[in-house]
Backbone as JSON Lines, residues from 0, in Angstrom:
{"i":0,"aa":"X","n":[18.63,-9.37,-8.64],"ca":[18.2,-9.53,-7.27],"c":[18.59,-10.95,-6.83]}
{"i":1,"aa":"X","n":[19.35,-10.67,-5.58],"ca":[19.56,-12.6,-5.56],"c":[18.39,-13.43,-5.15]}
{"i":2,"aa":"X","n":[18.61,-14.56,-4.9],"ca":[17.38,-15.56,-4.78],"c":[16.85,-15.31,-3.02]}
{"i":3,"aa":"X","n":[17.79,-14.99,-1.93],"ca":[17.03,-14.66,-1.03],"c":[15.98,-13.58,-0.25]}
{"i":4,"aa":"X","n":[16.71,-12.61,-1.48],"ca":[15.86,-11.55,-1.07],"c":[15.17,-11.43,-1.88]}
{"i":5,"aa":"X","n":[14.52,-11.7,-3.51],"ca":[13.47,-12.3,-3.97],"c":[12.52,-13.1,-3.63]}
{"i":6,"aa":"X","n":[13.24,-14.17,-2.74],"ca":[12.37,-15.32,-1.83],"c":[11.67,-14.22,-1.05]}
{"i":7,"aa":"X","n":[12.45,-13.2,-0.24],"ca":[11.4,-12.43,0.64],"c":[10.19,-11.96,0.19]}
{"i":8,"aa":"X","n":[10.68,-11.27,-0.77],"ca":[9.62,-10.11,-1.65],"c":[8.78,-11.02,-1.54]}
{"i":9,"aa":"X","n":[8.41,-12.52,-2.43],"ca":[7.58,-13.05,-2.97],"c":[6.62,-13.64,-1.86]}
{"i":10,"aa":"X","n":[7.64,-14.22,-1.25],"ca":[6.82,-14.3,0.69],"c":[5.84,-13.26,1.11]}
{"i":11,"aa":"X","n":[6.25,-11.99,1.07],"ca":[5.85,-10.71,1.31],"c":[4.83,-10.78,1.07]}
{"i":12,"aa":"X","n":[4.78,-10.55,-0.45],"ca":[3.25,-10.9,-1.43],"c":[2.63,-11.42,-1.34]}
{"i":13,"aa":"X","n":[3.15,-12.6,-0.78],"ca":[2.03,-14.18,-1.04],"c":[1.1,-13.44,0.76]}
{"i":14,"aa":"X","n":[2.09,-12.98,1.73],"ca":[1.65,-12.81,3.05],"c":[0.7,-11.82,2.94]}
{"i":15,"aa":"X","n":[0.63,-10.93,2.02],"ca":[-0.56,-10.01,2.09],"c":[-1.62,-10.43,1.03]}
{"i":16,"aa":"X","n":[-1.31,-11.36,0.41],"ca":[-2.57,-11.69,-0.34],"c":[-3.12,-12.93,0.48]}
{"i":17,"aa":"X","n":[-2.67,-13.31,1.06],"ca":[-3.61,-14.18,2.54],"c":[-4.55,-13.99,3.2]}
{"i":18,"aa":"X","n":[-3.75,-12.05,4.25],"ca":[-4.1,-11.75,5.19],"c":[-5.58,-10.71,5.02]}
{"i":19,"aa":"X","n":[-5.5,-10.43,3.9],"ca":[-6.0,-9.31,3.35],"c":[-7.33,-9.25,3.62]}
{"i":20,"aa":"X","n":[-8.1,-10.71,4.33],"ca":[-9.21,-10.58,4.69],"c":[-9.94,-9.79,6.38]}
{"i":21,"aa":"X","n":[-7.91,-10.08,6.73],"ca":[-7.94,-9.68,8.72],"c":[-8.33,-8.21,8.55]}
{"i":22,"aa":"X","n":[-8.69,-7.55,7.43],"ca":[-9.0,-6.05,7.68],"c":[-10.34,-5.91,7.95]}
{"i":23,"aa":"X","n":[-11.22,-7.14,7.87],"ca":[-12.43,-6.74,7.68],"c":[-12.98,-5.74,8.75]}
{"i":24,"aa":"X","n":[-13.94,-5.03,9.15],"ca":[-15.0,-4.37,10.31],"c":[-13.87,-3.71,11.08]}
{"i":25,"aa":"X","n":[-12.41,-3.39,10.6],"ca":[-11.58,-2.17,11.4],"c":[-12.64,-0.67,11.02]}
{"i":26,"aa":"X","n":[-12.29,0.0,12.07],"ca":[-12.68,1.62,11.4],"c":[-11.44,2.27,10.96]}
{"i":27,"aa":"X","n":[-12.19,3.52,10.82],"ca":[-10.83,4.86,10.16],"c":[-11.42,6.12,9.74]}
{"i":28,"aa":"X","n":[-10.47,6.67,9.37],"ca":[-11.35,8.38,8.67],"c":[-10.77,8.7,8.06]}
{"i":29,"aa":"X","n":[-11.12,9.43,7.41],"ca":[-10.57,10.09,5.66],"c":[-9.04,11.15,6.03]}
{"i":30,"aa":"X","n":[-8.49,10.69,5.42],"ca":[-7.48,11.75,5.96],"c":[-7.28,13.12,5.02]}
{"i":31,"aa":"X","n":[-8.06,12.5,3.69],"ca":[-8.21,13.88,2.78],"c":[-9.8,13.36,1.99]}
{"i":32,"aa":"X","n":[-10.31,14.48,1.35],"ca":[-11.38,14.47,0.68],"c":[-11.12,13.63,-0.9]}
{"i":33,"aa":"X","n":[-11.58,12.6,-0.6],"ca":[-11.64,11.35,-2.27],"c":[-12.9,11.08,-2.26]}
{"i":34,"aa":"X","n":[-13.25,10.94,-3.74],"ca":[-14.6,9.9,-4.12],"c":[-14.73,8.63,-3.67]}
{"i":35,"aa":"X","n":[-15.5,8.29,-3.3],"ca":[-15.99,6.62,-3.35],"c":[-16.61,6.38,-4.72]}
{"i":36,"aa":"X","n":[-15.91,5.28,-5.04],"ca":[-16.05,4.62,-6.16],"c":[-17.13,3.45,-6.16]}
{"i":37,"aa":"X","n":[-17.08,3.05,-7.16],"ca":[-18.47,1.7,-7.53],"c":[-17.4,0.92,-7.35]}
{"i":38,"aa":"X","n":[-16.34,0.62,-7.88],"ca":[-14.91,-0.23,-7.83],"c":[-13.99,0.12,-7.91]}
{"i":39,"aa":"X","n":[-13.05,-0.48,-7.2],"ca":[-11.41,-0.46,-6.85],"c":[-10.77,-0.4,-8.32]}
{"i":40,"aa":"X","n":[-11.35,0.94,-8.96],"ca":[-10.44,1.1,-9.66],"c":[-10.29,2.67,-9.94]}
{"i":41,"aa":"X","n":[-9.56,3.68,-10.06],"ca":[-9.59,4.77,-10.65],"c":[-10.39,5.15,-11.33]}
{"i":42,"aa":"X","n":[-10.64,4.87,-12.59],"ca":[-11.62,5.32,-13.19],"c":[-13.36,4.45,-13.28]}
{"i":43,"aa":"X","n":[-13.09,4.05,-12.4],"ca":[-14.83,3.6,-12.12],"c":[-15.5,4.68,-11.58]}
{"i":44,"aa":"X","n":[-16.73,4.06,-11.68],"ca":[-17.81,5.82,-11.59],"c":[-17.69,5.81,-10.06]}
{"i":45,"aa":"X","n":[-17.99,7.37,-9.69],"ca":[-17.83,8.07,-8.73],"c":[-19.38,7.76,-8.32]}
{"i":46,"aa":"X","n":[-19.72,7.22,-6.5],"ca":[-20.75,7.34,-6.26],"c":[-20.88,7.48,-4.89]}
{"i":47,"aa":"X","n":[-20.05,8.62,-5.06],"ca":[-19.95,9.36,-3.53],"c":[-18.76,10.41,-3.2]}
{"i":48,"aa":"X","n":[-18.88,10.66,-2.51],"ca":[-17.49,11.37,-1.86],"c":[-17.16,11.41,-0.17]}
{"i":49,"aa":"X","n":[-16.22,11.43,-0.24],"ca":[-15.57,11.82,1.43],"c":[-14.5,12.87,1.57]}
{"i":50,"aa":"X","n":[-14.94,13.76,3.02],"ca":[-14.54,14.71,3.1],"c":[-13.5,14.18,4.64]}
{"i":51,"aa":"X","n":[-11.78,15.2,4.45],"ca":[-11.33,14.68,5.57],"c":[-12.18,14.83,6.75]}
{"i":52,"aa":"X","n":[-11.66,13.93,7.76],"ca":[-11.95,13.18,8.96],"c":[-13.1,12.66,8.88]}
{"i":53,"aa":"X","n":[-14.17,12.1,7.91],"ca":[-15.15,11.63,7.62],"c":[-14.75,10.06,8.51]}
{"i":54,"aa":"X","n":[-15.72,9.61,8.98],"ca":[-15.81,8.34,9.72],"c":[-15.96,7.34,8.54]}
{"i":55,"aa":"X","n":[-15.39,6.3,8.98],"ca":[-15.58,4.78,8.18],"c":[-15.3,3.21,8.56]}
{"i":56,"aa":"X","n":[-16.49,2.53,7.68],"ca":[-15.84,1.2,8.25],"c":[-15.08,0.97,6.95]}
{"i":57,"aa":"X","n":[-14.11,-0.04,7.67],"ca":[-13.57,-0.84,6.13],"c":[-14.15,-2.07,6.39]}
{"i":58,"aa":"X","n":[-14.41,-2.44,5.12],"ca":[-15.37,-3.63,5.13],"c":[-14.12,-4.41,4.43]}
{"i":59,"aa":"X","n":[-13.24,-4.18,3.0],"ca":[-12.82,-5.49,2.59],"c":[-11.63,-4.56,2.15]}
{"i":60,"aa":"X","n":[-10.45,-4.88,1.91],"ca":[-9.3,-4.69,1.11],"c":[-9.1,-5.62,-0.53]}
{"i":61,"aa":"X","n":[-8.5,-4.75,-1.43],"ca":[-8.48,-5.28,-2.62],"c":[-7.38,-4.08,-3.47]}
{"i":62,"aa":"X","n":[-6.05,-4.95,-3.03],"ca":[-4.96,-4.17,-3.73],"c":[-4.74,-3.13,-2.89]}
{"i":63,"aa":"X","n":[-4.64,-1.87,-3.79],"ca":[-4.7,-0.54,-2.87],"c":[-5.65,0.47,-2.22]}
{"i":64,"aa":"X","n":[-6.87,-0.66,-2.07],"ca":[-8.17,0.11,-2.23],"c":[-8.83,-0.29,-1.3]}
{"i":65,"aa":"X","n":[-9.63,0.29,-0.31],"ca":[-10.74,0.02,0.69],"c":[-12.1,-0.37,0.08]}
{"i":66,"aa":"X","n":[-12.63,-0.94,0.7],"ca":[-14.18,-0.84,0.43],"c":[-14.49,-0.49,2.19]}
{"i":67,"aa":"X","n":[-15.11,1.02,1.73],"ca":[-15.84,0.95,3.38],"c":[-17.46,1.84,2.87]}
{"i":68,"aa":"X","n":[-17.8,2.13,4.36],"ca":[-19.1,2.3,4.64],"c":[-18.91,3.39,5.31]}
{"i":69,"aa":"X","n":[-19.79,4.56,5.0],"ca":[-19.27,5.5,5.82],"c":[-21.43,6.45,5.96]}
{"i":70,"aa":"X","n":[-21.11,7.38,6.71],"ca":[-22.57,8.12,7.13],"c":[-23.12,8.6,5.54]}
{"i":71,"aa":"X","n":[-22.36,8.65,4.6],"ca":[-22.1,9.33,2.8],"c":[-22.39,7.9,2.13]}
{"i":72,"aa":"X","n":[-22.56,7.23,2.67],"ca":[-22.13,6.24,1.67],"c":[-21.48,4.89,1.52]}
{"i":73,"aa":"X","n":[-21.29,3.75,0.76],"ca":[-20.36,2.41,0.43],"c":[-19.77,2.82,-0.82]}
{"i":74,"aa":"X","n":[-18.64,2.38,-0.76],"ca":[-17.65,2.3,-1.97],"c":[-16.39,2.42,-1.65]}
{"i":75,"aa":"X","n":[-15.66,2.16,-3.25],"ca":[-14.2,1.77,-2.77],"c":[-13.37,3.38,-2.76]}
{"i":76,"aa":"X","n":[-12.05,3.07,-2.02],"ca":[-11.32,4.45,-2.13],"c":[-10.08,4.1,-1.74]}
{"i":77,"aa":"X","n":[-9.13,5.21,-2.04],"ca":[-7.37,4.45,-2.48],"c":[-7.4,4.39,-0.94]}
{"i":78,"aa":"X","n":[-6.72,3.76,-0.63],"ca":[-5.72,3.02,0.53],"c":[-5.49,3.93,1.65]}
{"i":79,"aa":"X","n":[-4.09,4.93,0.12],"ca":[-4.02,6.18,0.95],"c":[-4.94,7.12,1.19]}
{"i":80,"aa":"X","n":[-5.59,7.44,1.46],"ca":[-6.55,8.42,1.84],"c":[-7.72,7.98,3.37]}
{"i":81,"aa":"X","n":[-7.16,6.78,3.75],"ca":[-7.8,6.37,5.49],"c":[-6.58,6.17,6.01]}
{"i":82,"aa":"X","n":[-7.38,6.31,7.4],"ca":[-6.06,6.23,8.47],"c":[-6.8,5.17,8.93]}
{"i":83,"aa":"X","n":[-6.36,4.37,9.1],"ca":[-6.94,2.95,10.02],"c":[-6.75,3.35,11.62]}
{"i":84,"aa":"X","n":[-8.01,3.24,12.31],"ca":[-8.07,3.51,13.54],"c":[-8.86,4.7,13.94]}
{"i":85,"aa":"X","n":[-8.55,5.37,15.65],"ca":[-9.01,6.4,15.61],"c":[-8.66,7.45,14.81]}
{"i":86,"aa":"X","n":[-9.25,8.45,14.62],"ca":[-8.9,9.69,14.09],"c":[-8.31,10.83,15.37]}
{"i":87,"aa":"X","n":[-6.99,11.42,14.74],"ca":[-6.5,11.95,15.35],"c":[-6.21,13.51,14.58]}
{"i":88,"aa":"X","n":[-6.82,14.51,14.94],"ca":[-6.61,15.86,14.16],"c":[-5.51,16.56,15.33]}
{"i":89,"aa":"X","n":[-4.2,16.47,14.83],"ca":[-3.29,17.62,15.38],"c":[-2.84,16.91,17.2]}
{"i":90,"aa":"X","n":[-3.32,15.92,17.93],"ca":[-3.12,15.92,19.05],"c":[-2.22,15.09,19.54]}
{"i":91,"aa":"X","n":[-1.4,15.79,20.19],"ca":[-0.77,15.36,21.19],"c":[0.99,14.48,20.71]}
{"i":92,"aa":"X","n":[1.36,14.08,21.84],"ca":[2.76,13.1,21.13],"c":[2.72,12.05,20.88]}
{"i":93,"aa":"X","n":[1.56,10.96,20.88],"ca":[1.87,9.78,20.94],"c":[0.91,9.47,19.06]}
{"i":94,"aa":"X","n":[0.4,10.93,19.1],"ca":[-0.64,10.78,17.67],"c":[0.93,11.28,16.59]}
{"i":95,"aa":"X","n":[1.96,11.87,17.54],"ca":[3.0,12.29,16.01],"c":[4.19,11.12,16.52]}
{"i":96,"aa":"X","n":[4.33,9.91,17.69],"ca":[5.05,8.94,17.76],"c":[4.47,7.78,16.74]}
{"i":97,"aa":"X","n":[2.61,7.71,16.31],"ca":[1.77,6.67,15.38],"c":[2.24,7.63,14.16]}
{"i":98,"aa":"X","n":[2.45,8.79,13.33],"ca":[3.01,8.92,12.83],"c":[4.23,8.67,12.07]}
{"i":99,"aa":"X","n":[5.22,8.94,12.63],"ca":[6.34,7.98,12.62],"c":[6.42,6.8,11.97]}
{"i":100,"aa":"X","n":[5.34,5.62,12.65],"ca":[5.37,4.88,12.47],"c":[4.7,4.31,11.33]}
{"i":101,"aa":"X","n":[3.63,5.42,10.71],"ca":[3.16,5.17,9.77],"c":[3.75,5.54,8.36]}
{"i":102,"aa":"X","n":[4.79,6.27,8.49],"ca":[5.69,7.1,7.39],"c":[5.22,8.65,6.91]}
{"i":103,"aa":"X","n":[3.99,9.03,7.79],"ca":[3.33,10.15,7.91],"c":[3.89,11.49,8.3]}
{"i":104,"aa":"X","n":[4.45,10.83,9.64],"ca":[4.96,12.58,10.17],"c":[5.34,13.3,9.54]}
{"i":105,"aa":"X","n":[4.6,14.59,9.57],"ca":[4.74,15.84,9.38],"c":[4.84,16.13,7.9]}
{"i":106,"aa":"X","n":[5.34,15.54,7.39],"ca":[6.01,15.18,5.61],"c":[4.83,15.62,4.81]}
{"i":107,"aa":"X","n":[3.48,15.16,5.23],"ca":[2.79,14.99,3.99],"c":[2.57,13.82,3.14]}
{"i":108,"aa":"X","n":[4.02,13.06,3.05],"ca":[4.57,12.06,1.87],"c":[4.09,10.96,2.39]}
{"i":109,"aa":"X","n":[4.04,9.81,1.85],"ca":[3.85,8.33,1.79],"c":[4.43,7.54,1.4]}
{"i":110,"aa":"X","n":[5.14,6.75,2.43],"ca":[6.26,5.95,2.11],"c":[5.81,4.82,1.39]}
{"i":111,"aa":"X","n":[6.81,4.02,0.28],"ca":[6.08,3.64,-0.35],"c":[5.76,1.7,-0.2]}
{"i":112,"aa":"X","n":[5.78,1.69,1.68],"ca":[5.15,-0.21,1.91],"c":[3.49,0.14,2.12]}
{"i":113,"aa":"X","n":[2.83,0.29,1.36],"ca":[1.64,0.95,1.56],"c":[0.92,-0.38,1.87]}
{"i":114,"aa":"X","n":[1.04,-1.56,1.48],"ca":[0.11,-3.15,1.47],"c":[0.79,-3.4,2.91]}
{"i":115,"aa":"X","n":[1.64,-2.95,3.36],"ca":[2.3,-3.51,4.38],"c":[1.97,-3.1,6.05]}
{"i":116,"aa":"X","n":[1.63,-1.64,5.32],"ca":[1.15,-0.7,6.99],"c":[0.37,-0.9,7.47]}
{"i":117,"aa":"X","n":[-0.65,-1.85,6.84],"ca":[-1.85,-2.61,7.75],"c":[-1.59,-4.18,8.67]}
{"i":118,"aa":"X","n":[0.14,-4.58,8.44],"ca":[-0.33,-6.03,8.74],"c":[0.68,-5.4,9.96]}
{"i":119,"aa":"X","n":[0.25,-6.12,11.68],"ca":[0.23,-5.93,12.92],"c":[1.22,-7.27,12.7]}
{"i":120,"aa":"X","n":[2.28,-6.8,14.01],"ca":[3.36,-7.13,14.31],"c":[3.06,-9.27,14.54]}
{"i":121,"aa":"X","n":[1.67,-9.26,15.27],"ca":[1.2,-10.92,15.08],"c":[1.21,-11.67,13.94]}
{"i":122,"aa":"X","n":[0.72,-10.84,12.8],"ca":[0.39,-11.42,12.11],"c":[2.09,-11.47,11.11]}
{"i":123,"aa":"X","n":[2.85,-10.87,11.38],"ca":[4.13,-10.77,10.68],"c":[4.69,-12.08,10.94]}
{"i":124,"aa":"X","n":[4.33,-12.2,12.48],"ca":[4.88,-13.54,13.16],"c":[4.12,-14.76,12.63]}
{"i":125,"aa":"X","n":[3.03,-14.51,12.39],"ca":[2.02,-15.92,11.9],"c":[2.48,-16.03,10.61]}
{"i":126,"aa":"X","n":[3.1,-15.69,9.76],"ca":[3.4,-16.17,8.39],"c":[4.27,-17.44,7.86]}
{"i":127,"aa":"X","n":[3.54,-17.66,7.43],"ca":[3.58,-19.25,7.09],"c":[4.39,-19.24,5.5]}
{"i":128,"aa":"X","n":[5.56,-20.55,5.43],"ca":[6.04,-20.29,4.05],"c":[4.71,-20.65,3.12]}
{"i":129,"aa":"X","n":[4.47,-20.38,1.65],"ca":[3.7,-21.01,1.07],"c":[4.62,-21.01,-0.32]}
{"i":130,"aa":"X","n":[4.91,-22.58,-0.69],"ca":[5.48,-22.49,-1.94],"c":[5.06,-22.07,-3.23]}
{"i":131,"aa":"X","n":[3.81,-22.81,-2.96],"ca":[2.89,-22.4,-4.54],"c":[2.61,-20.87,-5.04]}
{"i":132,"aa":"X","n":[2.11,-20.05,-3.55],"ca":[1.97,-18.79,-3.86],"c":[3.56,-18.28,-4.41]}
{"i":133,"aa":"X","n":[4.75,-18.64,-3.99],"ca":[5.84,-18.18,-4.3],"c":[6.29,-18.38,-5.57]}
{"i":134,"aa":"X","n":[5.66,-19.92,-6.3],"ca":[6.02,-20.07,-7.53],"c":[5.19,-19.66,-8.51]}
{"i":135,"aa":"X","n":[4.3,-19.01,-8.26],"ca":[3.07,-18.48,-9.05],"c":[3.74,-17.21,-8.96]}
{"i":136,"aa":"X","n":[4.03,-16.31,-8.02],"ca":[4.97,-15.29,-7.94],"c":[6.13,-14.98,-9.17]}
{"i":137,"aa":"X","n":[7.03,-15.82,-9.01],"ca":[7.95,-16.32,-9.77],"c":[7.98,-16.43,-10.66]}
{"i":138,"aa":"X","n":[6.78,-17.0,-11.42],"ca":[6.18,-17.28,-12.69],"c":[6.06,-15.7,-13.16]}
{"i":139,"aa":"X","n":[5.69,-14.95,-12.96],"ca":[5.75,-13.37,-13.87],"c":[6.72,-12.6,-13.83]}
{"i":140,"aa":"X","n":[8.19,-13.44,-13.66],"ca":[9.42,-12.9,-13.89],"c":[9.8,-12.85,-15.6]}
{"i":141,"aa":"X","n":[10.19,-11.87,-15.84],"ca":[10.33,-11.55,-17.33],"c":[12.11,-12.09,-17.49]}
{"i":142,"aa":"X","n":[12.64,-11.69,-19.12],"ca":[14.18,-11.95,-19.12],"c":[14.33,-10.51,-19.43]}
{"i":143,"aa":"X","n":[15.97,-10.12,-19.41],"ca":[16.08,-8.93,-19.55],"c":[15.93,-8.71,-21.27]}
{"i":144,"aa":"X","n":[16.03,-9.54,-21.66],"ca":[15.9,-9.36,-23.1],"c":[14.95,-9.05,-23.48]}
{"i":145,"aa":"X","n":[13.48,-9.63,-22.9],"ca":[11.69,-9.16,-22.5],"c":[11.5,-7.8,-22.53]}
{"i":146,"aa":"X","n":[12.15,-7.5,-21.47],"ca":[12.16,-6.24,-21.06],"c":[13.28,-5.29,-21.59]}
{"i":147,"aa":"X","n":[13.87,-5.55,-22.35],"ca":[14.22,-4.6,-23.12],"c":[13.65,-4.37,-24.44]}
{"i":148,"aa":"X","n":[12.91,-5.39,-24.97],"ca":[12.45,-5.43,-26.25],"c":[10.7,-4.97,-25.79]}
{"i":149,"aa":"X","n":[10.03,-4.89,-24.76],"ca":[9.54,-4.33,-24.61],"c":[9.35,-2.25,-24.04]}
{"i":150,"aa":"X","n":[10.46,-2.28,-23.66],"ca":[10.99,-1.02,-23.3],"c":[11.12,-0.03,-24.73]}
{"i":151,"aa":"X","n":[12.22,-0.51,-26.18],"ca":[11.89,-0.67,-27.09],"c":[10.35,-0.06,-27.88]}
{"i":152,"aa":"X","n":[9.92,-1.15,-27.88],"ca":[8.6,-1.04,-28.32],"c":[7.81,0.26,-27.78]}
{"i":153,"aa":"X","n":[7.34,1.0,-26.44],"ca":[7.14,1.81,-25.61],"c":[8.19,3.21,-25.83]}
{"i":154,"aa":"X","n":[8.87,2.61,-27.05],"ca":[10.15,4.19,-26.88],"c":[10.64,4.67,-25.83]}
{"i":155,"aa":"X","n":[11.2,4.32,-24.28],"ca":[11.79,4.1,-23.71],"c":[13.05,4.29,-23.78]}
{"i":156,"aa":"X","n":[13.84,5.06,-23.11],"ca":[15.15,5.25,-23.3],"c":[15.97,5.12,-22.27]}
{"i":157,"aa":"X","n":[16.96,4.35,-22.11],"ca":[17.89,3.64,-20.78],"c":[18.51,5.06,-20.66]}
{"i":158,"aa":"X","n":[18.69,5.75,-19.06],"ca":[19.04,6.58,-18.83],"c":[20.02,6.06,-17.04]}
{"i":159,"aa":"X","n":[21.43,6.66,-17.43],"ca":[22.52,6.39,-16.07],"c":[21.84,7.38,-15.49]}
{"i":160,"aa":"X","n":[21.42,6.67,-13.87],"ca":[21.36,7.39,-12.92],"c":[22.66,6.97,-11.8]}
{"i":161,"aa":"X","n":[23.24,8.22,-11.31],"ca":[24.87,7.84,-10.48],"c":[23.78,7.49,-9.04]}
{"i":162,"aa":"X","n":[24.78,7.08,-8.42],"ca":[24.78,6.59,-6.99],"c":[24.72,7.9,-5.86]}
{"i":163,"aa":"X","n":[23.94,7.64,-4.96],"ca":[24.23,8.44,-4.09],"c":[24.87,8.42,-3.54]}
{"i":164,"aa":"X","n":[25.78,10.04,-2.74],"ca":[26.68,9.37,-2.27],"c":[26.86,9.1,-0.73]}
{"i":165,"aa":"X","n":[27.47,8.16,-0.58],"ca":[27.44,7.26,1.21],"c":[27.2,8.37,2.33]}
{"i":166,"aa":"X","n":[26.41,8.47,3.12],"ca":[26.12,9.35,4.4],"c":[27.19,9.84,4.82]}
{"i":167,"aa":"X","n":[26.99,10.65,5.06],"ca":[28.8,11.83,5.73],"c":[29.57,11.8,4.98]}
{"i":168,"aa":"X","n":[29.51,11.41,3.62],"ca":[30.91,11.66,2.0],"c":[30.51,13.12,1.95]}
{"i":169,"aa":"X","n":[31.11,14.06,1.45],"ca":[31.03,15.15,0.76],"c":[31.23,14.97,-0.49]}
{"i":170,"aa":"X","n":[30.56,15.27,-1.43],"ca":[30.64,15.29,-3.12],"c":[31.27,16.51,-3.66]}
């Protein structure tokens, strides 16, 4: 990866581990039925549940995980599974134009800037360089030799994947 678009990534990172507090007291609703957790983690105990379009606050972000408050309950729950904002079941064009924009439409799927779909076009603009966060970043870069001797270890096996091929080529 060269050094400027590494510089981004790490920017990136450092910019959502900043901002991560601007989520506080947004609402949202369940977009599918998940547990609320005791903690932002998978296997922490279950001490609750939510059913889609269930109402919620988000109180704090941490990684990929909400902490909200809902009529059921407090606890944490993955990321994906709120829609930040109103809730929108099925209506209209401008709820499948916020689609779109969320990597949602119609698909099902979830694209994968998931830390990213919360930060608003201001705050993209308010980002500030920060070196330290970037060299602390930096700092958990491995060598390939690391990572192959760990790959190795894990039984891991290097497998060629070909290239796709260029838009309008025929293969």
């Amino acid at each position: 990866m060269n050094t400027a678009r590494r510089t981004l990534f790490f920017l990136v990172g450092a910019l959502l581990w900043t901002i991560s507090a601007a989520l506080a007291g947004d609402g949202g609703s369940a977009l599918k039925a998940d547990d609320l957790r005791a903690e932002p983690f998978r296997d922490a105990k279950a001490v609750g549940s939510l059913t889609a379009g269930d109402r919620v606050e988000i109180l704090k972000k941490q990684g990929g995980w909400f902490q909200v408050k809902s009529a059921k309950g407090s606890g944490w729950v993955r990321m994906l599974s709120i829609r930040r904002g109103e809730s929108r079941k099925g209506g209209g064009d401008a709820a499948g134009i916020l689609g779109l924009a969320s990597g949602r439409a119609g698909t099902g799927q979830v694209v994968a800037t998931t830390g990213i779909r919360s930060l608003s076009e201001e705050e993209l603009k308010a980002a500030k360089y920060n070196e330290v966060e970037l060299k602390k970043a930096e700092s958990y870069a491995t060598t390939r030799a690391d990572a192959r001797q760990f790959a190795t270890s894990g039984t891991l096996v290097a497998r060629k994947v070909e290239y796709l091929p260029a838009p309008g080529s025929a293969k």
